[in-house]
N, C-alpha and C positions, 0 to 999 in steps of 0.2 A: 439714419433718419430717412422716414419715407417720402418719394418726390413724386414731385404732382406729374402728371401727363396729362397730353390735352383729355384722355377719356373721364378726368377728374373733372370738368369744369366743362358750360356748353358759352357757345359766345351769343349776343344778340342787340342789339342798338337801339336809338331814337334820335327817332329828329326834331333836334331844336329850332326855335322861335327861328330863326333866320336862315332853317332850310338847311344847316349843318348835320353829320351824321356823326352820333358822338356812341361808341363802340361799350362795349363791358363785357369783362368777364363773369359767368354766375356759379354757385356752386355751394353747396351746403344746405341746411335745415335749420327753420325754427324762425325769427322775426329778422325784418329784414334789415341789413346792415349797408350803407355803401363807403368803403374805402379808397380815400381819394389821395392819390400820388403826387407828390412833388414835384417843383416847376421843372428840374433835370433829371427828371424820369419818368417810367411808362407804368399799366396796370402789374406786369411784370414784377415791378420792385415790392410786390405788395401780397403776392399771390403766395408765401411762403408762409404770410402770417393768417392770412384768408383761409388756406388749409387748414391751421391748430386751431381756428375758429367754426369751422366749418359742421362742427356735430352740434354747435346749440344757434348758428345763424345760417339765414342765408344772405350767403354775402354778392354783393355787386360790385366789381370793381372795373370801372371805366378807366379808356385811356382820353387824357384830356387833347381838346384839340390840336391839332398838328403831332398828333402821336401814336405808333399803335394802330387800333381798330377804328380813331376815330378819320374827320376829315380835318380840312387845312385849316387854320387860324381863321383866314378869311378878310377882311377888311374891318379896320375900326374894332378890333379883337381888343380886351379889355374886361373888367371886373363886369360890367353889367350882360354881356356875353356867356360870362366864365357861369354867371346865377342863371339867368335864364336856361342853359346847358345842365346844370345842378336842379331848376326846377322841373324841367323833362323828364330827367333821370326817376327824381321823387314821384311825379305822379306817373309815372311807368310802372315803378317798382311796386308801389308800397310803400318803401323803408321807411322803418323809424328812426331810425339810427343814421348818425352819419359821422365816420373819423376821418379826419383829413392831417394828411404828413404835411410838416412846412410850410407851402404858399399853398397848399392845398386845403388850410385851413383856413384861408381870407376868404368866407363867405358872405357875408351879411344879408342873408336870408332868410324867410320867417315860416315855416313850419306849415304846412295844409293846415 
């Protein structure tokens, strides 16, 4: 099985609504994808399947706050934080796509 190294993938961020720096990995071709990791894990846990996807998307895969490439939780950290951070991400990126692991799928967010 072939493994990723950093020169697979470039890093780069955004900052959210409250002045946070919320980190991601990118890497691949074709429409964009963001892969969002579970509450007891980092972009890391994500980047092996990011690879086998990687020749028909481009994927995004953030580490969410207090993890990773991002910054600290912060104060009053919570679901409306967690979207705001998810809507940076989307209008940074592009993506149209979004898979989220676990509690990485509690969005309630509504699409540009």
């Amino acid at each position: 099985m072939e493994t990723l190294t950093s020169q697979s993938y470039t890093t780069d961020s955004v900052i959210s609504a409250d002045g946070t720096k919320i980190g991601f990995r990118k890497l691949g071709k074709g429409p964009g994808l963001i892969l969002l990791h579970g509450g007891m894990q980092t972009s890391k846990n994500l980047m092996r399947l990011a690879a086998v996807l990687s020749d028909a998307f481009t994927l995004y895969v953030p580490d969410q706050r207090g993890r990773g490439l991002s910054g600290p939780h912060g104060s009053h950290y919570g679901l409306s934080k967690a979207c705001e951070d998810m809507r940076a991400l989307l209008d940074k990126t592009g993506a149209a796509y979004v898979f989220g692991l676990s509690s990485g799928r509690l969005f309630p967010f509504s699409p540009p």
